[in-house]
Structure formats: C-alpha cells, structure tokens
C-alpha positions as CSV (number, residue, x, y, z in Angstrom):
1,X,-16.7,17.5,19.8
2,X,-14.6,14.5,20.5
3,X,-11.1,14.1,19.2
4,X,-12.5,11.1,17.1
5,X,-14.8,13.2,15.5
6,X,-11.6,15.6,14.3
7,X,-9.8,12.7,13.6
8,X,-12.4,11.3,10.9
9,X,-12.8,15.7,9.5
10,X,-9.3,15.8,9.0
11,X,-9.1,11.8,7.4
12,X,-11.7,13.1,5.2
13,X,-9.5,16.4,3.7
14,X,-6.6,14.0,3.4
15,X,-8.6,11.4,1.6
16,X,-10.1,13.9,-1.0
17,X,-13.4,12.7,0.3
18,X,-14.9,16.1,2.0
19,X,-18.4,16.6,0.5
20,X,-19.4,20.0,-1.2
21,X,-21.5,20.6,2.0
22,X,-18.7,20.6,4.5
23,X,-16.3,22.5,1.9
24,X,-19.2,24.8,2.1
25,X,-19.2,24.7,6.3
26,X,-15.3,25.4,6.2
27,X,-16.2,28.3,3.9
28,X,-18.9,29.2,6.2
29,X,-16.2,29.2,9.0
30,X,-13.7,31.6,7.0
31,X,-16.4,33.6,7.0
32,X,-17.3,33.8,10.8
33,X,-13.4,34.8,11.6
34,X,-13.1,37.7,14.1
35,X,-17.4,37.5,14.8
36,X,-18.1,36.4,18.2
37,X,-19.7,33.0,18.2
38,X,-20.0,30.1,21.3
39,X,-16.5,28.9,21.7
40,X,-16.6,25.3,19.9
41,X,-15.7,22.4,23.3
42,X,-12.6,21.8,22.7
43,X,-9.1,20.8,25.1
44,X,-6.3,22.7,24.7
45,X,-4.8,19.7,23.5
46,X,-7.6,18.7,20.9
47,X,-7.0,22.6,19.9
48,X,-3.4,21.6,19.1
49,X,-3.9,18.3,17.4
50,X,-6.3,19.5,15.5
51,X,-4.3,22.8,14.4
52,X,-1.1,20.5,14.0
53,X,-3.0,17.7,11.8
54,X,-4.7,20.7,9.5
55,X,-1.5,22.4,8.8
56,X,0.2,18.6,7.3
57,X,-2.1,18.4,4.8
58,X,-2.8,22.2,4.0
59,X,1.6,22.2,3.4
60,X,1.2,19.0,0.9
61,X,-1.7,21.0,-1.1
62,X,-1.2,24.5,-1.1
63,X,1.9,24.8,-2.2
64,X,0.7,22.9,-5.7
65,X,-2.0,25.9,-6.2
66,X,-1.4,29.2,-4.5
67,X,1.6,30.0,-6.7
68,X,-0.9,29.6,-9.8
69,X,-3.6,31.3,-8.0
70,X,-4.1,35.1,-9.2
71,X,-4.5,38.2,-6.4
72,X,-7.5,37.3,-3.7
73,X,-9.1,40.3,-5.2
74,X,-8.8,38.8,-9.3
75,X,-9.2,35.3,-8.3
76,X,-11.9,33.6,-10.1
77,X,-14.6,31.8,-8.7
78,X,-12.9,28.0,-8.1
79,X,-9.5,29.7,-6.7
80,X,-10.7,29.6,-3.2
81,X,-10.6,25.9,-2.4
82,X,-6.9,26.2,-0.8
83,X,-8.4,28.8,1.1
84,X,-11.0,26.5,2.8
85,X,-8.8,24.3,4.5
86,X,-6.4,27.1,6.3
87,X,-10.3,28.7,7.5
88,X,-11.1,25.3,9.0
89,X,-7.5,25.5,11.2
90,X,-8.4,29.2,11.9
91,X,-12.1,28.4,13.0
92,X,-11.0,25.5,15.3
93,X,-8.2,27.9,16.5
94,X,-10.8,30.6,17.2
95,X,-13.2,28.3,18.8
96,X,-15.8,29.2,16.7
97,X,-19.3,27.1,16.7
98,X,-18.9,24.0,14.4
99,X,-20.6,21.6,15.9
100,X,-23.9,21.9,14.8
101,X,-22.6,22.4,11.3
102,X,-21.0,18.4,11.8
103,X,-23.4,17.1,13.0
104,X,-25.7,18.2,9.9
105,X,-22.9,16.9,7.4
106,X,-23.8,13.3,7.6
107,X,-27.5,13.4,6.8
108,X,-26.2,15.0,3.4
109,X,-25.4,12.0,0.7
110,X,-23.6,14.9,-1.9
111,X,-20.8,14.4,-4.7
112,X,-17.6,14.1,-3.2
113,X,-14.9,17.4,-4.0
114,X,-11.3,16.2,-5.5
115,X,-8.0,17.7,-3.1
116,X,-5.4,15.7,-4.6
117,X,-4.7,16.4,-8.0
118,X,-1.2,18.5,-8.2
119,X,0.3,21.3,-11.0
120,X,-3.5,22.9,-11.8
121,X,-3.2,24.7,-15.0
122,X,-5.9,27.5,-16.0
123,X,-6.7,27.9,-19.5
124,X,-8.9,30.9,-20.9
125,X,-10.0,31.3,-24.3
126,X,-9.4,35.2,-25.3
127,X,-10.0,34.3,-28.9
128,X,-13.0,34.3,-31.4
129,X,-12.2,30.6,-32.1
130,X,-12.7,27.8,-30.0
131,X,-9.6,26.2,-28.4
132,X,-8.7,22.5,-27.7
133,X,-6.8,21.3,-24.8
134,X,-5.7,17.9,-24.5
135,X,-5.0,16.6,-21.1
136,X,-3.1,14.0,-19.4
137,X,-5.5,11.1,-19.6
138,X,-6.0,11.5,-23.0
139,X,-9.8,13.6,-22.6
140,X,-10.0,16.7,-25.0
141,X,-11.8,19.7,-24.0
142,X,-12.7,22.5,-26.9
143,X,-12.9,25.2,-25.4
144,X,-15.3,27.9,-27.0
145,X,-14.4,31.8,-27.1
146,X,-14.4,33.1,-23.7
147,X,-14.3,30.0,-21.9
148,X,-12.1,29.6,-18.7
149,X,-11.1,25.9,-17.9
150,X,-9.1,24.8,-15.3
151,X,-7.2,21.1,-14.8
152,X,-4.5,19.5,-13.0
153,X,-1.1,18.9,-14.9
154,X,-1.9,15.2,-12.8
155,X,-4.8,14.1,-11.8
156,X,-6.0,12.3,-8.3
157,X,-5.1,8.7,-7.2
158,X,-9.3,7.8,-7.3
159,X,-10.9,10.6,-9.7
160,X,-10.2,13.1,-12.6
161,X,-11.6,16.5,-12.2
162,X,-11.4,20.2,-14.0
163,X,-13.2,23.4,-13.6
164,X,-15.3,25.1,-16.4
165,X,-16.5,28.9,-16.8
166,X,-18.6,29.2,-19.7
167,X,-18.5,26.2,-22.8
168,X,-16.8,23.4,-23.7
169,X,-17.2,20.5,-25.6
170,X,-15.5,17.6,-23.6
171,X,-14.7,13.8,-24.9
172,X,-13.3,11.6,-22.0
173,X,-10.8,9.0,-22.4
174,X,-12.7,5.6,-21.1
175,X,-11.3,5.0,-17.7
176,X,-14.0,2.9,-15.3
177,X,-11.8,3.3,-12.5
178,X,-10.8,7.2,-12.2
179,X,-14.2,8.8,-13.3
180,X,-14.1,12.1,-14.5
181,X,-16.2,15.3,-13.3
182,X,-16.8,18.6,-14.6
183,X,-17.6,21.2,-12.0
184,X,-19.4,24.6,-12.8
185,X,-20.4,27.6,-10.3
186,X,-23.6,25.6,-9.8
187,X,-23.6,22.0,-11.1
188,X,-21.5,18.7,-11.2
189,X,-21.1,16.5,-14.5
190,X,-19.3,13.1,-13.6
191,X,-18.9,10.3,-16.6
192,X,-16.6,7.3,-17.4
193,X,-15.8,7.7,-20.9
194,X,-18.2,10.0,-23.4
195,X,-18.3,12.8,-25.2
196,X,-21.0,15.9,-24.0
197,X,-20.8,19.9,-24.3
198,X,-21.2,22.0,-20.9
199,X,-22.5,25.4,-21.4
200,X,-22.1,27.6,-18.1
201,X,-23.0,30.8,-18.7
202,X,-21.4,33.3,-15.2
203,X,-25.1,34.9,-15.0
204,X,-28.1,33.0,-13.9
205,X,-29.1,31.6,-17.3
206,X,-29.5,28.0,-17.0
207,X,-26.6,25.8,-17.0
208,X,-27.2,23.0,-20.0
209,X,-25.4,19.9,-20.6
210,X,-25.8,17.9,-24.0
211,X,-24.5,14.4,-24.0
212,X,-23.3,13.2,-27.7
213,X,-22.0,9.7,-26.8
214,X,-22.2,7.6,-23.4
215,X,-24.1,8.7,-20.1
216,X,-23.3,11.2,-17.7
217,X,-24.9,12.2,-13.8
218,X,-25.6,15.6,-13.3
219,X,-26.3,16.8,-10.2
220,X,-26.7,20.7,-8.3
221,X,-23.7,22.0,-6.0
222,X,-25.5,22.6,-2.8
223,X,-26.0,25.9,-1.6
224,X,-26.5,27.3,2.0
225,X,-29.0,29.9,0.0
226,X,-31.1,26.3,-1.3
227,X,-34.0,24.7,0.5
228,X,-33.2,21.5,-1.0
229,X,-31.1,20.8,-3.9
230,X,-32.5,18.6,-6.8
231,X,-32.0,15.3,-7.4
232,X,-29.5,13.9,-9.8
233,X,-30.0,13.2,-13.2
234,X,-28.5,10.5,-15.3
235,X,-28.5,11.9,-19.1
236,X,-28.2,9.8,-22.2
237,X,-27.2,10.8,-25.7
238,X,-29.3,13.3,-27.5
239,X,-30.6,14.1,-24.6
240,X,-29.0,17.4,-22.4
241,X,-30.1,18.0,-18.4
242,X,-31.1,21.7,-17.8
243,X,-30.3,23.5,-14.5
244,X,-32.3,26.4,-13.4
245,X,-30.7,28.4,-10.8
246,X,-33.4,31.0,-10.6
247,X,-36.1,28.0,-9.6
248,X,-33.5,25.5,-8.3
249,X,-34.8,22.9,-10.9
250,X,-33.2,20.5,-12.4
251,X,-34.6,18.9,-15.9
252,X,-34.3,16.3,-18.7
253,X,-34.7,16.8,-22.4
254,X,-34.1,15.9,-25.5
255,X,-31.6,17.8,-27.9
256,X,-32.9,20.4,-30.1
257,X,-31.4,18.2,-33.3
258,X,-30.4,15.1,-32.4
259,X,-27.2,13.4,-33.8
260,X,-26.7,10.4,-35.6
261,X,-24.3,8.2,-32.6
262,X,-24.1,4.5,-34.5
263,X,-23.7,3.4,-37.6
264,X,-26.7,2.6,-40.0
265,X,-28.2,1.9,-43.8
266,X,-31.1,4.5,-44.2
267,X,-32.2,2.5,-47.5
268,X,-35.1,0.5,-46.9
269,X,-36.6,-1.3,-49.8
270,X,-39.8,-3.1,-49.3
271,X,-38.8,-3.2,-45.1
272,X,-41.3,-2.9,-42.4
273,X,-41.8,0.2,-40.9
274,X,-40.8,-1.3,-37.3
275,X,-37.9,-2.3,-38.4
276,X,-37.3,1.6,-39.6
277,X,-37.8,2.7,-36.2
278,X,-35.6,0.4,-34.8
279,X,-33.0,1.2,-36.7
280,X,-33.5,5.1,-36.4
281,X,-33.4,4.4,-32.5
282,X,-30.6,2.6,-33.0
283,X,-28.5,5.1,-35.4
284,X,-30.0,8.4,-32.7
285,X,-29.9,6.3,-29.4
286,X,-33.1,7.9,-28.6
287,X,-36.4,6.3,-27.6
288,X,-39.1,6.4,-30.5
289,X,-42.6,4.9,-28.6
290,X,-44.6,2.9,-31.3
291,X,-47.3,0.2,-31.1
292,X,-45.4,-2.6,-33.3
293,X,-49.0,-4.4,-33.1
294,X,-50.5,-1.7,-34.7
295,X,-47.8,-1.5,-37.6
296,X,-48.0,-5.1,-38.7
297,X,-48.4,-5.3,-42.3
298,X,-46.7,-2.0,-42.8
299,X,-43.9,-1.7,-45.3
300,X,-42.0,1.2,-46.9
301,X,-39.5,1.9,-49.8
302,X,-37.6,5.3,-48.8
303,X,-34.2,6.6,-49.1
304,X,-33.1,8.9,-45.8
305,X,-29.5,9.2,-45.8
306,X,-28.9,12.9,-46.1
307,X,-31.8,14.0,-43.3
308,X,-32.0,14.4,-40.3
309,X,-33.6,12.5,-37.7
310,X,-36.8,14.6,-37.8
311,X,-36.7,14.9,-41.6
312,X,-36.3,11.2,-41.1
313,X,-39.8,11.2,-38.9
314,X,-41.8,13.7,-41.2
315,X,-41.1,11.3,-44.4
316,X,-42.0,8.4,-42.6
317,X,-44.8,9.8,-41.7
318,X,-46.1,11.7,-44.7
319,X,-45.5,8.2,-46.4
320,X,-48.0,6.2,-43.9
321,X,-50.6,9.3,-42.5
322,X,-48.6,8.8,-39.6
323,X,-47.7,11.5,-37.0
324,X,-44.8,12.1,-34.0
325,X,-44.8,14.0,-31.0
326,X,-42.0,14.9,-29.2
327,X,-41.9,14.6,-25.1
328,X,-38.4,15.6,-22.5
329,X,-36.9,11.8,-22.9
330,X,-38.8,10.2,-26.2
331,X,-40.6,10.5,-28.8
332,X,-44.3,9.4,-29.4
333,X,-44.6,7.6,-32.8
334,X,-48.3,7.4,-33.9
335,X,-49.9,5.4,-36.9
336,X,-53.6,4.1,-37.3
337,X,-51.6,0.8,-39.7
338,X,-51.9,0.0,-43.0
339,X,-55.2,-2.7,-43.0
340,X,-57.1,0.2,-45.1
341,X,-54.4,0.5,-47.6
C-alpha cells in the first residue's frame, strides 16, 4: 500500500466521507487485533504517518462522544463508531492484512457515514407516551414508548444525521443543502425536508418506513454476512419501503390507510368522474390507474368529505358498477363507462 493510498483513507475519515463498507473493514480490523495475519507492506515511516495522521483526527472526535458513551459492555448498538477509527490506527500499527479489504472499497457505490457532528445527545423513551424532541435545525422527532434516539447537539458542515432504535415519527425542517438521514441497525432513510415514521424493531422483524409528506431514499446498511445488498428505494407519500432482514429484500408499498396530504373539495355535483380521480390523486398523492377514454360521459353527484380514501373508492364505485384493485405503488381503477346508462 502506497502512502498515497493512506493519504486519501485518512482524507476520507477527516472528510466524514468513509462509506459504511470501510467503517465496516475498520470494524473488521478491531476485530483481527492480536490474530496472526500477513503483515500489511508498509515502511516504518508510512507506519508512523499513518499512526500520527489517525490519532489528529481520532483527538478532534472522540473527545465529543466517549464521555457520553455508556460502559463498552452497556453500550448500545451505534456507540462503537469512535471505536472504529482507534482500530484502524491499531490494525496499521499491527500490520495486519488490509489491502485486499481497500482495494474492494471502491467497487462499492454505498451511502456515505457522518464523523463530524459534535455534543451527541441520546434520548430514550422509558414512558407509556410518546416523546417529542426537537432538534437544532428545527426537525421534530416523536419518539414512541421505548424508543432510543440519538442526535448531535450540532450537526455536520455537509449533512444532518441521528440514530434510531425502535419508532419515531420524524418531520424534517426543509434544508436542500444539509440533507438529513436516519440510520437504523440495518437501513438508511435520507430526505430533504418531509415528514415519514421509522419503525425499527431490535429483532429481525422487518424494518418499515411510511412517508406522510415529501420523498425519502431508503437503502440497506451493508453487511459482511450479505451477498449483495438491495437496491435503494425512493418512497413517496402513502407509500412506506419494507426491509426484510431475514431475506435481505428490500420492497415498496402502499400504506395500509392512506392520508389525505393536499388540500381538496370532496363535493362534486354533476362533475365527471375523471375529474374525481384526479382530485382524490391529488388530495392522497397516490397514483389511481383509470382509462379516462373509457369514462367519457361519466358524471357523479356525491358528497365524501368525512371518508376515507378507500371509502372514497367503494362509493365511487358502488355509484358507477365500477371496481379498484390495489397493487405495491397504485391503484387499478376499473369501469366498463356509462354509454349503457
């Protein structure tokens, strides 16, 4: 391993800009202390410039979390990440194999971990209530009962990031330039400005996020345990991504009940029924799949304020001898039109 190659490692921890995968590799490194392993090609003074460069930026960070840290033995799951960089100085230190592991890190395009945020602060909710906690940007997070959620008193030059353990419903200040992640034992939610509930249960139930307002990307933390790891999902309102750990899959859906996210009249009188789906599109933000051809010459008079959008559907539908379906991203509006009637 060249000194250049160290250089551009260490750049990487100073920039915030490691990916999970090598977090993972320096992890994997802590790990291999005191094994024997094929002593990494290294000078004696790449050894040293390497330790020296490790320990500046470990001394800028650690300091800002091991004093909120609990015992190594009580720590929760996220507590390790100071951890990870003073394994990296051991493993170089030790000689220990690494550069297969580098070499392996590029072809990996993976969500980038945050290292600068300062002051993290760890919230758990011990009570039968949910909890809100309002952070520095602005973004509240209700936290339900047994919840753990943890967040920088300020967040990073480039990004805003917490930590969840089990639910929480999350509405993000708007800030296109800092985008703000949510990270979980086995997934990564990162939005600009919306509002979406994370549940993460700590067994190997699926991890599920709903999205009320705005888009998020969800994507799986890789694993050294994973084949592959799933593509990333982009998830729009009413609709919630669903992560699998048990078959490493990674799916999109639409919300049990979807929630009105737009303002609109449910009073038509004497309107055309495409115009009623539009509008319930437009008041649900979800997809509704007609044939507007089809529907020419339909009209209805109907009331629907105080339903829901399903109740909504099984009205409309009653009304025309119509009929829905509903598939993971839309829903399939049927109607054989109103030339018989």
């Amino acid at each position: 391993m060249s000194q250049t190659d160290i250089h551009a490692l260490l750049q990487r921890y100073q920039r915030g800009e490691c990916t999970p995968e090598e977090i993972h590799v320096v992890d994997q490194w802590y790990e291999l202390l005191g094994q024997e392993r094929a002593p990494l090609q290294l000078t004696t003074a790449e050894q040293e410039e390497a330790r020296a460069s490790m320990w500046q930026q470990i001394s800028a960070r650690t300091h800002q979390a091991e004093d909120l840290s609990p015992p190594a033995a009580h720590r929760p799951w996220y507590a390790g990440s100071w951890r990870w960089a003073a394994a990296a100085v051991l493993a170089i230190s030790a000689g220990l194999g690494a550069q297969n592991y580098l070499t392996r890190l590029a072809t990996v395009p993976v969500a980038t971990v945050p290292l600068e945020a300062s002051g993290w602060q760890h919230y758990a909710n011990t009570t039968a209530q949910p909890h809100t906690v309002r952070l520095i940007d602005g973004t509240t997070v209700r936290v339900s009962p047994g919840g753990q959620l943890k967040y920088p008193s300020h967040f990073a030059a480039q990004h805003r990031t917490v930590y969840l353990k089990g639910e929480a419903f999350f509405e993000v200040a708007h800030d296109k330039a800092h985008p703000f992640r949510v990270y979980t034992r086995q997934i990564v939610t990162t939005v600009l400005g919306t509002s979406f509930l994370v549940q993460a249960p700590q067994n190997e139930a699926p991890v599920v996020v709903k999205v009320r307002t705005g888009r998020v990307r969800v994507q799986p933390r890789p694993s050294a345990e994973l084949a592959a790891t799933p593509a990333p999902l982009v998830v729009l309102p009413n609709q919630q991504a669903v992560y699998s750990p048990q078959r490493n899959a990674l799916a999109r859906q639409l919300v049990a009940e979807p929630v009105q996210v737009a303002s609109q009249s449910f009073t038509f009188d004497d309107r055309p029924v495409v115009e009623v789906l539009t509008a319930l599109e437009k008041a649900y933000g979800v997809d509704i799949d007609f044939d507007a051809q089809v529907l020419t010459g339909c009209s209805v008079t109907l009331n629907l304020r105080e339903e829901s959008l399903y109740a909504k559907l099984d009205v409309l539908c009653k009304t025309l001898g119509a009929s829905y379906q509903k598939t993971d991203t839309n829903i399939l509006f049927r109607s054989s039109g109103c030339a018989a009637r």
